[in-house]
C-alpha positions in Angstrom: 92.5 94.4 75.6 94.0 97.9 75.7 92.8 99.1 79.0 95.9 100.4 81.2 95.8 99.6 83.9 94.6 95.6 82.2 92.0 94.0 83.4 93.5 90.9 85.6 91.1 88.2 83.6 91.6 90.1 80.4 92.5 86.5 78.7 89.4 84.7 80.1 86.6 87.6 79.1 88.5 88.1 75.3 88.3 83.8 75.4 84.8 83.9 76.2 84.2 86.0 73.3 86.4 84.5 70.7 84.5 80.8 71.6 80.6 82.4 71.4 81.7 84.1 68.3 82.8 81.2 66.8 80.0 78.5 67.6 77.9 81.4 65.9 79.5 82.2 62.5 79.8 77.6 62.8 76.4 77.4 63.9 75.4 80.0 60.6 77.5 78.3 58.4 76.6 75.0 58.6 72.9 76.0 58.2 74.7 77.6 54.7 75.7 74.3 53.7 73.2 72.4 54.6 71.4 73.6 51.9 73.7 71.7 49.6 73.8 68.4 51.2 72.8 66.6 54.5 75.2 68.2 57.8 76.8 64.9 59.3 75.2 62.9 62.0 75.7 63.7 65.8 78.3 61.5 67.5 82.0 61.7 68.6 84.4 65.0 67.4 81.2 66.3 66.2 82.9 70.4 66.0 85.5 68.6 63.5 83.5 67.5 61.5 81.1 70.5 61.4 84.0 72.0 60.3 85.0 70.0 57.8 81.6 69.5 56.2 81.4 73.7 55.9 85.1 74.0 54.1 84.3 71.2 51.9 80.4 72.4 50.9 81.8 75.9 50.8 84.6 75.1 48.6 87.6 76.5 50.6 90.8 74.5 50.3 92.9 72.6 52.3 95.8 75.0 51.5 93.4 78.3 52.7 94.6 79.7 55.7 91.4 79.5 56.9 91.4 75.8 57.5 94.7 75.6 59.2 93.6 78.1 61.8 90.1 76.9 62.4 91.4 72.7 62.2 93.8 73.4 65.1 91.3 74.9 67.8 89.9 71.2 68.1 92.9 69.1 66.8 95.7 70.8 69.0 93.2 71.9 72.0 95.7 72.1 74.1 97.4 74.7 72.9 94.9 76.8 70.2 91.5 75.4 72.4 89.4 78.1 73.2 88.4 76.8 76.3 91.6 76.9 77.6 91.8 80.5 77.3 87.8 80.6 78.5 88.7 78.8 81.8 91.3 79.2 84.3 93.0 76.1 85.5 91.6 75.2 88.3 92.4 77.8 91.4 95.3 79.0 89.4 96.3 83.0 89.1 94.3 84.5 85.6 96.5 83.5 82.8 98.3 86.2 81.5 98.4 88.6 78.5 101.4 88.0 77.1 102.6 87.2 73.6 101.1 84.1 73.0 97.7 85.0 73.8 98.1 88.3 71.5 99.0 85.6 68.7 95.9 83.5 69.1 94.2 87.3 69.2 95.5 87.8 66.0 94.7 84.8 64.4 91.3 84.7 65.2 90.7 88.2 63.8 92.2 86.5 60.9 89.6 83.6 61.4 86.9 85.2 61.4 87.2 87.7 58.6 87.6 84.8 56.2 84.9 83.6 58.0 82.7 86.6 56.7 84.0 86.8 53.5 82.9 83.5 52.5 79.4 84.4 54.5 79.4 87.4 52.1 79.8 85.4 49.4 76.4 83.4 49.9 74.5 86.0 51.6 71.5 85.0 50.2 71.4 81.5 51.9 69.7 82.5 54.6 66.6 83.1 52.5 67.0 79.6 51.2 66.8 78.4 54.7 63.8 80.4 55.3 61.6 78.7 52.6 63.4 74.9 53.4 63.4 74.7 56.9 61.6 78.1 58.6 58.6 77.9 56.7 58.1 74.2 56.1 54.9 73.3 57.8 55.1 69.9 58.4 57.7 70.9 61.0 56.2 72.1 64.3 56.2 75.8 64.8 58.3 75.7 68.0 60.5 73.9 66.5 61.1 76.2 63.4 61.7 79.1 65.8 64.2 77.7 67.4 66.0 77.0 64.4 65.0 80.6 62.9 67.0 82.0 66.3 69.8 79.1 66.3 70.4 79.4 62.3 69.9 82.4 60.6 71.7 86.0 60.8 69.3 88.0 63.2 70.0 90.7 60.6 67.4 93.3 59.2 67.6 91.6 55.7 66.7 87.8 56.5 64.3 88.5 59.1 62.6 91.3 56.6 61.9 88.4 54.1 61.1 86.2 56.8 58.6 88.4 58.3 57.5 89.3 54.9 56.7 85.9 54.3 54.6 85.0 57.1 52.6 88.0 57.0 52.0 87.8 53.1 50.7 84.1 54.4 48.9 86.1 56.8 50.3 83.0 59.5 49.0 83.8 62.7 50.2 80.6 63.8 53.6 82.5 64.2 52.7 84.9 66.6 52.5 83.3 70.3 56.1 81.2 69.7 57.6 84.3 68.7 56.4 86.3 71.2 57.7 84.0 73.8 61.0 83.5 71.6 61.3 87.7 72.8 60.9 88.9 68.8 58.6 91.8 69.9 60.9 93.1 72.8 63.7 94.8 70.6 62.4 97.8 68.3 65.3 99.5 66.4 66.3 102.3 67.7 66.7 105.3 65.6 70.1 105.6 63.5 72.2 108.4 63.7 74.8 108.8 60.8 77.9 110.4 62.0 78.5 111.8 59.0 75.9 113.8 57.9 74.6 114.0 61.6 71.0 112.9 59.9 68.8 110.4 62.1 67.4 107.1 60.4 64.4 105.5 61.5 64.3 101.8 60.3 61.2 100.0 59.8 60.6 96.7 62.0 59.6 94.0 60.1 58.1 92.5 63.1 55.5 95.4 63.8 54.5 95.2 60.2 54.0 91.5 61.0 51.4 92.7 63.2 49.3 94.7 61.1 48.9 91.7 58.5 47.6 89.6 61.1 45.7 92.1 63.5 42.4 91.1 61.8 43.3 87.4 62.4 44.2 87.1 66.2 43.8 90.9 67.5 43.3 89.9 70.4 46.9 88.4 70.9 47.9 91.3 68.9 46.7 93.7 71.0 48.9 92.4 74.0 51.5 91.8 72.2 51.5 95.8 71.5 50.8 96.5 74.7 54.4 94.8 75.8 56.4 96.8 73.7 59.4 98.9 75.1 59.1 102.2 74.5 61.2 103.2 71.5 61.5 106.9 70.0 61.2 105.0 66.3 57.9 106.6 65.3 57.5 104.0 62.1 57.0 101.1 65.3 54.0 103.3 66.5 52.9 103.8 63.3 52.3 100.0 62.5 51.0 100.0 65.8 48.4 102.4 65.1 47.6 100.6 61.7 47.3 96.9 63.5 44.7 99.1 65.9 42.8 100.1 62.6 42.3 96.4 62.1 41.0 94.8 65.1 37.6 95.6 66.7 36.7 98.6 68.3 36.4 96.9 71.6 40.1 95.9 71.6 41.7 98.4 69.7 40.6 101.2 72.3 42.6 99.1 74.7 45.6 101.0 72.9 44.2 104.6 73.4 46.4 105.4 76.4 49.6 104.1 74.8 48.7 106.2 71.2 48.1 109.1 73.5 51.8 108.7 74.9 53.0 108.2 71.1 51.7 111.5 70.3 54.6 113.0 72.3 57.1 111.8 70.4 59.7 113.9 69.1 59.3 113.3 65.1 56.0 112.5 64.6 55.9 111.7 60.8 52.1 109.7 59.9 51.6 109.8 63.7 48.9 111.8 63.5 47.0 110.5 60.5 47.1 107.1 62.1 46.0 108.2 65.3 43.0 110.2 63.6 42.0 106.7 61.4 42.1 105.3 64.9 39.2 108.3 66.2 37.5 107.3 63.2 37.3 103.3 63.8 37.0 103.7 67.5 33.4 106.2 66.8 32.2 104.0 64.1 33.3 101.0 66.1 31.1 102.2 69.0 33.9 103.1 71.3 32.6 106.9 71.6 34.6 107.2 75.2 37.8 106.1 73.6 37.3 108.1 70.4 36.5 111.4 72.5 39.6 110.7 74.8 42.2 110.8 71.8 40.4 113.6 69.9 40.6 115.3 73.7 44.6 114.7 73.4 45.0 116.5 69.9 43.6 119.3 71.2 45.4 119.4 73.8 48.7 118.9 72.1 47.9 121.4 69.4 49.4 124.6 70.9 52.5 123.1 71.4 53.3 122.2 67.8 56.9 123.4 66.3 56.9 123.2 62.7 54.8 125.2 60.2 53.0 122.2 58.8 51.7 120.2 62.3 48.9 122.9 63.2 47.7 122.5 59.6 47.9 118.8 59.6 46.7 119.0 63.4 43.3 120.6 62.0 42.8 118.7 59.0 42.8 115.3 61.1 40.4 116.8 63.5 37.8 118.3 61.0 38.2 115.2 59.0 37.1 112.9 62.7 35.0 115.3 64.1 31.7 114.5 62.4 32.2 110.7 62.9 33.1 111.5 66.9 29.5 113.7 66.9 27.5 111.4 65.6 29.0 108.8 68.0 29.7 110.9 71.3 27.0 113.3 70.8 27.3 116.5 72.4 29.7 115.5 74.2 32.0 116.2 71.7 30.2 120.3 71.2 30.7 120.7 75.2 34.6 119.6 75.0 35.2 121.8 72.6 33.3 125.1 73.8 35.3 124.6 77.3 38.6 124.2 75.5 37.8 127.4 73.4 36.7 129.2 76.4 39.8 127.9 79.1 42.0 129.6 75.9 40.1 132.5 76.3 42.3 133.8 79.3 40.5 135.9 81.9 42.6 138.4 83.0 43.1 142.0 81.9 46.7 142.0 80.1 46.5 144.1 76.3 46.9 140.3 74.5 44.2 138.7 76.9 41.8 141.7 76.0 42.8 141.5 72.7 42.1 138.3 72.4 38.5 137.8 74.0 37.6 140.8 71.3 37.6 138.3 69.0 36.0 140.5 65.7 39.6 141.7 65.6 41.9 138.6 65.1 38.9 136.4 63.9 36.3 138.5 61.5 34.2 136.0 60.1 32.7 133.3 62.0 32.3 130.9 59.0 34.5 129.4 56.8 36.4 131.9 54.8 40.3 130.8 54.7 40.0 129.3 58.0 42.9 126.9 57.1 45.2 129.8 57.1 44.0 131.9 60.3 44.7 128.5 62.1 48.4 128.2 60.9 48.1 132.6 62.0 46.6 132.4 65.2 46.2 128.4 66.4 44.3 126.8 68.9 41.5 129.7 69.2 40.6 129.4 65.5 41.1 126.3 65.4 38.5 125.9 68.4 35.6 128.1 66.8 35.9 126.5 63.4 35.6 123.0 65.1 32.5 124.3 67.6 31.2 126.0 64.4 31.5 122.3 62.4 30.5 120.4 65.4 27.1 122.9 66.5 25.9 122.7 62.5 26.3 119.7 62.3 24.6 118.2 65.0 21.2 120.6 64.0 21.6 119.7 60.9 21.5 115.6 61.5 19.0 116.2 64.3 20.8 114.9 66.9 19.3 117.2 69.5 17.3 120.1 69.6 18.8 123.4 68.8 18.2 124.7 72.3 20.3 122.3 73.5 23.0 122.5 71.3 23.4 126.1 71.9 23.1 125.5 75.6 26.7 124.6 76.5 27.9 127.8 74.2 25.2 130.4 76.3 27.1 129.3 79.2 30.7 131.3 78.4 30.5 135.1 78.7 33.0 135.5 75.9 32.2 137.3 73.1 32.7 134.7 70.6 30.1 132.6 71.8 27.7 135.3 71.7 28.5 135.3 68.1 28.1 131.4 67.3 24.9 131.6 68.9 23.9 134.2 66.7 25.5 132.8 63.4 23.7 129.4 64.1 20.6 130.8 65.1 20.8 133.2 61.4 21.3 129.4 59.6 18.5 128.1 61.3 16.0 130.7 62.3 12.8 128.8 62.0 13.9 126.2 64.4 14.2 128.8 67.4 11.8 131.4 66.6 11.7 132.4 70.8 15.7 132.7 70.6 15.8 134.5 67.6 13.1 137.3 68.9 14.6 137.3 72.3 18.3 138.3 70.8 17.4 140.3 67.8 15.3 142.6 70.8 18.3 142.7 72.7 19.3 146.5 73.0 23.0 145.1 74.4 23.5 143.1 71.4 22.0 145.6 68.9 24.8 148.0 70.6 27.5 145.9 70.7 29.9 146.2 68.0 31.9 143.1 68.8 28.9 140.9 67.5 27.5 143.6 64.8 28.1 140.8 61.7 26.6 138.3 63.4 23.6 140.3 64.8 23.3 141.5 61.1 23.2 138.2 59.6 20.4 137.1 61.8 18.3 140.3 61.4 18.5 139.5 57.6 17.7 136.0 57.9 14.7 136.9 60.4 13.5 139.9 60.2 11.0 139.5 58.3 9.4 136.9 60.6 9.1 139.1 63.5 6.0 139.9 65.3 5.2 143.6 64.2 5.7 144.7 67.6 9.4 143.3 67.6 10.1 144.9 64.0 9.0 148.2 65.3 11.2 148.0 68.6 14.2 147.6 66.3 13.4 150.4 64.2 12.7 152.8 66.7 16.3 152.5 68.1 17.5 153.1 64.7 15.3 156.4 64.7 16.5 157.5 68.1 19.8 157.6 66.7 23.0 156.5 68.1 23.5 156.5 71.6 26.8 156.9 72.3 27.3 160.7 70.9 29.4 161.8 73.5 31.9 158.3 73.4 32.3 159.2 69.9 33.3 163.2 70.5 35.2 162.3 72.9 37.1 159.3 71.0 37.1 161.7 67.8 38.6 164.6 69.6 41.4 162.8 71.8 42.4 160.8 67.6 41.9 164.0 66.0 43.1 167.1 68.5 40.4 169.6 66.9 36.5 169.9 67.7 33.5 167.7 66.8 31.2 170.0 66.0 27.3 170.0 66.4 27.3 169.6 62.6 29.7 167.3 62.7 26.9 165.0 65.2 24.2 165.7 63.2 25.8 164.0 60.3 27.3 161.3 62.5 23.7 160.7 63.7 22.6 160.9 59.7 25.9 158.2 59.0 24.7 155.7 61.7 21.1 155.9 60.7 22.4 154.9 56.7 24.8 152.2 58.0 22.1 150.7 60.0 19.2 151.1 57.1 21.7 149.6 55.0 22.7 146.2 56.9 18.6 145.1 56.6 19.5 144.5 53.0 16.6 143.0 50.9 14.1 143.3 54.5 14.6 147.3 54.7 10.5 147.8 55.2 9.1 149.9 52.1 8.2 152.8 54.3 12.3 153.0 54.8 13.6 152.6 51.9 12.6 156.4 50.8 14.4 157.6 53.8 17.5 155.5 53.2 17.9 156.9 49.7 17.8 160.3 50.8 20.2 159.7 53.6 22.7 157.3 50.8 22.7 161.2 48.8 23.9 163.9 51.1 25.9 161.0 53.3 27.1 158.9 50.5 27.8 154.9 50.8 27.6 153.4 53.8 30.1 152.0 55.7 29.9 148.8 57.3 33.5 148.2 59.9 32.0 144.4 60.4 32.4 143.7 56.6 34.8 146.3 55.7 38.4 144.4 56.3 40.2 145.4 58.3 38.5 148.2 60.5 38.7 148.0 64.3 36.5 150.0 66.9 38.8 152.4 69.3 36.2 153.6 71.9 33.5 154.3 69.7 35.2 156.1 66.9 36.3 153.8 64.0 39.8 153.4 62.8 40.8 151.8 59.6 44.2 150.3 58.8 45.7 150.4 55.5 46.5 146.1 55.6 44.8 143.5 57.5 45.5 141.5 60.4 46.0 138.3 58.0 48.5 140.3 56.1 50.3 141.7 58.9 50.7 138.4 60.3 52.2 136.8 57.3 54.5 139.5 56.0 58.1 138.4 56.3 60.1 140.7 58.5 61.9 142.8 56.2 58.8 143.8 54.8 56.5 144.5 57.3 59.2 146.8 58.9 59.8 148.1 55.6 56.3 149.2 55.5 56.1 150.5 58.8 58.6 152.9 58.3 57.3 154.0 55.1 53.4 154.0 55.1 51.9 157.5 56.2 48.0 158.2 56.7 46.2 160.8 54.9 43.3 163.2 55.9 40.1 162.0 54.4 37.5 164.5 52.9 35.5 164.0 55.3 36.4 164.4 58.6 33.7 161.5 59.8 34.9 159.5 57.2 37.1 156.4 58.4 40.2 156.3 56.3 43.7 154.5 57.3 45.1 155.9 60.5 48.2 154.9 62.2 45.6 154.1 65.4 44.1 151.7 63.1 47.1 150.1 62.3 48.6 150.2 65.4 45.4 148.1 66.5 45.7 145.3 63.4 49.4 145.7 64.6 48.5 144.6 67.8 46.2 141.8 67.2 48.1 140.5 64.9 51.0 139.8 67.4 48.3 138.8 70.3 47.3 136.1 67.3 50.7 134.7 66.8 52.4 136.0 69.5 55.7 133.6 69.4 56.3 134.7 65.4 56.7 138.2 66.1 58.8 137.8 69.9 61.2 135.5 68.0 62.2 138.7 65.6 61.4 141.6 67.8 64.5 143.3 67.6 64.2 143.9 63.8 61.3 146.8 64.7 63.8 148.7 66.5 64.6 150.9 63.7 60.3 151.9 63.8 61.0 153.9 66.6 62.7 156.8 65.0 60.1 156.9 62.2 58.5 160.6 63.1 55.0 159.0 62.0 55.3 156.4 64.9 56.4 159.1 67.2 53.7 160.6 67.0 
């Protein structure tokens, strides 16, 4: 209408309109008054006498405007008829836009807003209709669909309560005739208010239709979900993924690729707890293959969560399935998750890959201890060795294969961290494996090693005792040799320090080792050695343990303290931390062999705790700029 240049058959499209519009709000209407009393019969001037039957059941007068304008369209067609405007005359030019037709524009805006007022007035009807003529079951069900899509306002209220009420029948019945009447085709889209620029996501009544009667006809439900258009309304999937919950594990995992593809949504809201209910029903169902593909696509999605809460939702849902999905998929489930953990382990030799696959750092203890929080801190890797830990006890505990071979696929990755699963779950179970347990308590590598030291420890607690004598005495002897790394550790102490290590100064580090190491047997120290470690506890003093000492970190061989913890580091808020940084300043220990805060030692927790949560600290790296001019960090 107010396109310049005008369209040519501007009259004709606007005439089109106006007549559609108004056989709908008639068409509505006299399904209002129907209610009231019988509509007339079919026969001759049968749109007059619609129309009169609606203004006298509706009670508008003869003097409202209203009638005058609508009475004339079929009593002066000639002149008022919409399909005169509709059609052109024959092979005659488009009629124009002139005056007259802006009139009859007019008058039909004044039409139909009467028209809506009195609709407005009896909004209600509609649910009147439902129960009379929608739900009456002595009429066939084709037949009530037609008149549900003839006769009522397609609007979210009417077909809310109609839905409502065929699903609270739980009337599967429905389901085929309105598939084929297209009332699964058109999910709402999300809403965006232009006010408040916020985004609304309405519910569809029809979806929740289909998780009233998935246990009834899943079958036909199942299809029917399957020939959805894709929508970016999360609450469609959602009742998706709750219909799933409902029909048999056979069909639902039908829906697995299509769950997988809603898990990319946008706004996820109860996307994940559905999808994790559905990994639970699929595993119990007996659908381990299905089950093990979705848990396969949380994992996989997990790094690239936004928000704060996902990777601790993420987790949750996965701990919550994972014992169902073992029990199930078997160690199948154990091997996905030890080549996820080791792919994350990256391979080459940049400071945050090192960094990383030194995993004592950024992940101290192997079992639980706070592990929700280190997986919001440092994500998928934690999350990866909590799982593998949950997953590998669980499947020796329950029997569901020897303990060889659940510890097979984690001998397979060189990474550090596998080492030390194998060597926690070999200290929970030690009498299962006595062979593994010798061959890696004997293990002059792992005895050595100071990235597995707490988990080496555990296990010689938990199975020392045990050993042949032969085995007991090969451990103890390299105790009694002393340490052999003497000259890492000068040569580590005097590039920290700048002064000499001193041949005292090795013979008491020899003394040190020999009590830290006396000390970590615990209750199993032999009797013969317990004399020995009380004289070495007096001129050497407490022991110190770095693997249970938080947070210490090994630099070469010589080992540097920090004065806070990764975990703390990583959570500080900006101000703080560089507040801290600026301020903090080490102090020289008694004793020179004596591991006290250092800035070394915090510059390593600095370290791995950016290599943990790398994307925190890169979004507000500017802020440490001021650090620089600290004379402590200069140095």
């Amino acid at each position: 209408m107010e396109a310049d240049p005008p369209f040519e058959t501007a009259t004709h499209l606007v005439g089109h309109c106006l007549r559609e519009i108004e056989s709908a709000l008639r068409k509505v209407l006299l399904g209002l008054a129907s209610t009231q009393s019988p509509p007339p019969e079919k026969g001759g001037e049968r749109h007059e006498r619609e129309i009169r039957f609606i203004l006298r059941i509706l009670d508008v007068p003869e003097a409202d405007p209203v009638t005058h304008l609508w009475l004339r369209l079929v009593q002066q067609q000639e002149q008022y008829g919409l399909h005169i405007w509709a059609h052109r005359h024959h092979l005659a030019e488009p009629r124009p836009l002139d005056d007259e037709f802006l009139r009859q524009w007019q008058d039909m805006h004044t039409l139909f807003d009467r028209l809506v007022d009195v609709l407005e007035a009896h909004y209600l009807f509609a649910h009147q209709l439902i129960d009379l003529r929608v739900l009456d079951e002595t009429v066939p069900p084709a037949v009530r669909v037609n008149f549900l899509r003839e006769s009522i306002p397609q609007n979210d209220v009417s077909l809310r309560y109609f839905f409502s009420g065929i699903g609270q029948r739980q009337a599967a019945e429905w389901l085929i005739p309105l598939r084929d009447a297209g009332y699964f085709r058109h999910p709402p889209a999300p809403v965006l208010d232009a006010r408040t620029q916020a985004t609304y996501l309405p519910r569809w009544p029809a979806s929740q239709y289909l998780v009233q009667i998935a246990k009834l006809a899943p079958q036909q439900v199942c299809e029917v979900i399957l020939d959805i258009p894709p929508s970016e309304n999360v609450h469609v999937y959602a009742d998706c993924l709750d219909a799933a919950c409902q029909m048999p594990a056979a069909i639902a995992q039908q829906l697995v690729p299509r769950a997988i593809n809603w898990m990319d949504l946008s706004y996820q809201w109860l996307l994940p707890e559905k999808a994790g209910a559905l990994i639970t029903h699929l595993a119990l169902g007996g659908e381990s293959d299905a089950a093990h593909q979705l848990f396969a696509a949380f994992l996989d999605r997990f790094p690239h969560l936004r928000s704060t809460y996902d990777p601790w939702n993420y987790a949750r849902i996965l701990r919550q399935a994972l014992p169902v999905l073992l029990t199930s998929a078997g160690l199948r489930a154990l091997v996905l998750l030890a080549e996820s953990l080791g792919e994350c382990l990256s391979s080459d030799e940049s400071d945050v890959a090192i960094a990383y696959r030194y995993s004592s750092s950024w992940r101290p203890k192997i079992e639980t201890n706070g592990e929700e929080q280190m997986e919001e801190i440092g994500g998928i890797g934690h999350l990866l060795i909590s799982l593998l830990r949950q997953a590998a006890e669980l499947a020796i505990r329950q029997g569901l294969a020897p303990i060889q071979e659940v510890l097979s696929p984690l001998q397979t990755h060189p990474s550090f961290v596998f080492s030390r699963l194998v060597l926690y779950l070999l200290s929970l179970f030690p009498e299962q494996a006595r062979e593994a347990v010798t061959s890696a308590l004997t293990n002059r590598q792992l005895f050595a090693n100071a990235e597995v030291r707490r988990e080496y420890v555990l296990l010689l607690q938990a199975a020392f005792g045990n050993l042949a004598p032969a085995d007991q005495e090969t451990i103890l002897s390299w105790i009694e040799d002393g340490p052999g790394d003497l000259a890492e550790q000068r040569a580590a102490y005097e590039r920290y320090n700048r002064e000499p290590f001193t041949d005292e100064m090795a013979i008491r580090y020899r003394q040190q080792w020999q009590r830290d190491w006396y000390a970590r047997f615990s209750p199993v120290l032999p009797t013969a050695l317990q004399q020995r470690y009380a004289a070495l506890l007096e001129s050497c003093g407490p022991a110190e343990l770095p693997e249970t000492s938080y947070p210490r970190f090994i630099i070469g061989s010589w080992v540097a303290s920090s004065p806070k913890s990764v975990e703390e580091l990583a959570t500080m808020g900006v101000r703080e931390l560089v507040a801290f940084l600026k301020t903090w300043r080490s102090e020289q220990p008694e004793d020179p062999l004596r591991s006290s805060p250092s800035v070394p030692g915090l510059l390593e927790a600095l370290k791995n705790a950016t290599s943990a949560a790398p994307c925190a600290f890169l979004a507000t790296a500017d802020n440490f700029a001021p650090c620089r001019r600290t004379p402590s960090w200069r140095s």
